[in-house]
C-alpha positions as CSV (number, residue, x, y, z in Angstrom):
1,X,0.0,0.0,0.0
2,X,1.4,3.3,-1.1
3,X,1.9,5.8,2.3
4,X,1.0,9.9,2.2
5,X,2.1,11.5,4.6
6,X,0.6,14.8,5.0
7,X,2.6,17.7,6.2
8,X,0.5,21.0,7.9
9,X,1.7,24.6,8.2
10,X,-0.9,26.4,9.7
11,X,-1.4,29.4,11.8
12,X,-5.1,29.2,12.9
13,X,-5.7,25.7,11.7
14,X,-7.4,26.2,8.4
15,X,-4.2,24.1,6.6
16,X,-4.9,21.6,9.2
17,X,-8.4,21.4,8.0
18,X,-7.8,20.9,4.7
19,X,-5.4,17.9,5.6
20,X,-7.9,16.5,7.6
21,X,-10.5,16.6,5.2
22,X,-8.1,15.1,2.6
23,X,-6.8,12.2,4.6
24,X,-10.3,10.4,4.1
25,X,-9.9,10.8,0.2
26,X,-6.2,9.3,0.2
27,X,-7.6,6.3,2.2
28,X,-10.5,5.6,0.3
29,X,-7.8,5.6,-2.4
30,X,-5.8,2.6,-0.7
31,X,-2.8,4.9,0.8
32,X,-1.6,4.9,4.3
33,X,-2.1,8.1,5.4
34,X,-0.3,10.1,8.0
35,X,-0.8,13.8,8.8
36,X,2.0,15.6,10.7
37,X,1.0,18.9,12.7
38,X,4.3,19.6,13.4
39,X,6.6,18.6,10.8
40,X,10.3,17.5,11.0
41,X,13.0,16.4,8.7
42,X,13.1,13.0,10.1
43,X,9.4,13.0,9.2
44,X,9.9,13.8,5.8
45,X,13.0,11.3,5.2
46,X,13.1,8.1,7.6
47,X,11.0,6.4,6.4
48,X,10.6,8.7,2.9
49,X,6.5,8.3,2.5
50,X,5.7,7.8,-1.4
51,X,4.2,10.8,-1.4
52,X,4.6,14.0,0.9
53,X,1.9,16.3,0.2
54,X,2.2,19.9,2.1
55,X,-0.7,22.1,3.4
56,X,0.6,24.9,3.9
57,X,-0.8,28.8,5.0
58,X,1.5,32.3,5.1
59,X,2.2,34.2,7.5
60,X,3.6,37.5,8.1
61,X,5.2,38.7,5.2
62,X,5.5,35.8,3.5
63,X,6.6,33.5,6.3
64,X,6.1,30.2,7.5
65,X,4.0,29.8,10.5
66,X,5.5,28.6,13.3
67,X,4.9,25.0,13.4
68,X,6.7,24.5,10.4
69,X,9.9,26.5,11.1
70,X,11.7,23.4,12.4
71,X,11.5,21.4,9.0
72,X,12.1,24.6,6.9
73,X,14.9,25.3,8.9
74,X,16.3,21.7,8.8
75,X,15.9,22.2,5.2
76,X,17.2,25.7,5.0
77,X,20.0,25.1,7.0
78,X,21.1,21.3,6.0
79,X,20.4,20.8,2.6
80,X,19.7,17.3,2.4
81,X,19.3,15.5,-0.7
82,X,15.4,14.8,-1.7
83,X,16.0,13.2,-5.1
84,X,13.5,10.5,-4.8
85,X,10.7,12.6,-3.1
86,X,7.8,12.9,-5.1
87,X,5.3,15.9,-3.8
88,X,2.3,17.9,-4.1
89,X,1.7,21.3,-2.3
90,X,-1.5,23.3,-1.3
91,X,-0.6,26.8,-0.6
92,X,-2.9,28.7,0.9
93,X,-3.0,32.8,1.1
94,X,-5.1,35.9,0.9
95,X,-4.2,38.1,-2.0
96,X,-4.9,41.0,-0.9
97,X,-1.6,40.6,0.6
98,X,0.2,40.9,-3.1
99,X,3.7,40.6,-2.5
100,X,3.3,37.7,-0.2
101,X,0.4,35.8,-1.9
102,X,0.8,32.3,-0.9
103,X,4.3,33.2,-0.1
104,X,5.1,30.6,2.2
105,X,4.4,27.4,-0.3
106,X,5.9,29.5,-3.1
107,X,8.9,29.5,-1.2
108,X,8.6,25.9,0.1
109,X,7.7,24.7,-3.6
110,X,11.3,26.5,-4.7
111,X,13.7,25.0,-2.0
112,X,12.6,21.3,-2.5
113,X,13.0,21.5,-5.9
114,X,16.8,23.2,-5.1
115,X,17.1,20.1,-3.0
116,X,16.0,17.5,-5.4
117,X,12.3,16.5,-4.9
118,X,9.9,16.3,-8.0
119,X,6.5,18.3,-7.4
120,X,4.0,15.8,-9.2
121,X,1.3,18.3,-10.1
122,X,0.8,21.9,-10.2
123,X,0.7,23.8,-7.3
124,X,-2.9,25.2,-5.7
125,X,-2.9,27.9,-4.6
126,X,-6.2,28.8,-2.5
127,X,-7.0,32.9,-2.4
128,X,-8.8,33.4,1.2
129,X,-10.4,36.4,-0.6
130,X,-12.1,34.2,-3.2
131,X,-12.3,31.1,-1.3
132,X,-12.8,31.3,2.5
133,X,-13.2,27.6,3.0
134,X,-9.7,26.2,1.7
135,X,-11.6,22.7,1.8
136,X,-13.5,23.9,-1.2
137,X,-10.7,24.0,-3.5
138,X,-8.4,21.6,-2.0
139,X,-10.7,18.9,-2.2
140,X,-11.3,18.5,-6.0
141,X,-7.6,19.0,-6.3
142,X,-7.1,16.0,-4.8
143,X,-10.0,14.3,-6.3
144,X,-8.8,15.2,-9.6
145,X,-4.7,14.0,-8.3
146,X,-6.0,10.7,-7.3
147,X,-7.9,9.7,-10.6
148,X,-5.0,11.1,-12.8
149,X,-2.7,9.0,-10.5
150,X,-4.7,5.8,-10.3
């Protein structure tokens, strides 16, 4: 059975929403499925899940929120190799922030590709302007990402 693990970057918990209301959708789809609310590296590599799929909201200016800051800074910071890792990425934002729109998974997206990992599908990005219930978005994303990858 292929594994997901699901990696959250929320501030107020609207990125963990969406993750929980994807999980069901993964496991319906035969993957062992694990959500991690406060991501590490070790999480990410040992074991390395088939596919690491990051919810993930901005902050600040840009930022990651704070629950995240340990595996971007294990990233940042030790450059591992993730040639092998095969992700997807759910970046969530408000755009009336224009210069950090979604900045957060825009940034994340960029640094594992630097280190090696292969995004499998285009990034969402949810507007919270447009879209107030991430959930609405995020899951036919993953709807649609499980019948292409079927």
């Amino acid at each position: 059975m292929p594994d997901v693990g699901i990696y959250v970057a929320t501030v107020y918990g609207g990125a963990l929403d969406v993750a929980e209301q994807i999980a069901p959708l993964f496991e319906s789809a035969g993957y062992g499925v694990e959500i991690h609310e406060t991501p590490t590296l070790e999480k990410l590599v040992d074991p390395r899940p088939d596919l690491a799929l990051f919810c993930i909201s901005t902050t600040g200016r840009g930022d990651y929120p704070g629950n995240f800051t340990g595996l971007s800074s294990a990233l940042e910071q030790q450059r591992p190799s993730l040639q092998g890792l095969q992700y997807a990425l759910i970046a969530m934002g408000d755009s009336s922030y224009e210069e950090s729109f979604c900045g957060a998974g825009r940034k994340l997206d960029e640094l594992l590709t630097a280190l090696g990992a292969s995004r499998v599908s285009e990034r969402l990005e949810v507007d919270a302007s447009e879209t107030p219930m991430a959930d609405d978005a995020a899951l036919p994303w993953a709807e649609q990402w499980l019948e292409a990858h079927s």
